[in-house]
Residue, then its C-alpha position, 0 to 999 in steps of 0.5 A: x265706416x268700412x275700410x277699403x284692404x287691397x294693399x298687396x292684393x290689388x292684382x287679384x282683386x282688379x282681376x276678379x272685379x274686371x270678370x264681375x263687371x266686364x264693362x269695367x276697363x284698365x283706367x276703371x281699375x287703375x289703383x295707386x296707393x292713398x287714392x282709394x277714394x278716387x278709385x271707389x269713385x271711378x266704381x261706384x260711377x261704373x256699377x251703380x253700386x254704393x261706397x259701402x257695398x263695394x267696400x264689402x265686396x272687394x274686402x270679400x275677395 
């Protein structure tokens, strides 16, 4: 399984995810360290998407 790598570079990503998916709001995005779980949750609940997909994605940015 792909590992989720937003440590330094949340502000950036939360951002760019915000402009993809403008239905996303600030508590959508809200990430604090050792909760990523909650967090790819929260995303995949909001876009439909699947874990491993938006693993890739927010690698990707």
């Amino acid at each position: 399984m792909n590992t989720l790598k937003i440590q330094n570079n949340w502000p950036g990503i939360r951002d760019r995810l915000k402009e993809k998916y403008d239905h996303l709001t600030d508590d959508d995005l809200n990430f604090r360290e050792g909760e990523e779980d909650k967090l790819l949750v929260r995303l995949e609940q909001k876009t439909g998407r699947r874990r491993e997909a938006l693993i890739e994605e927010i690698n990707q940015m």
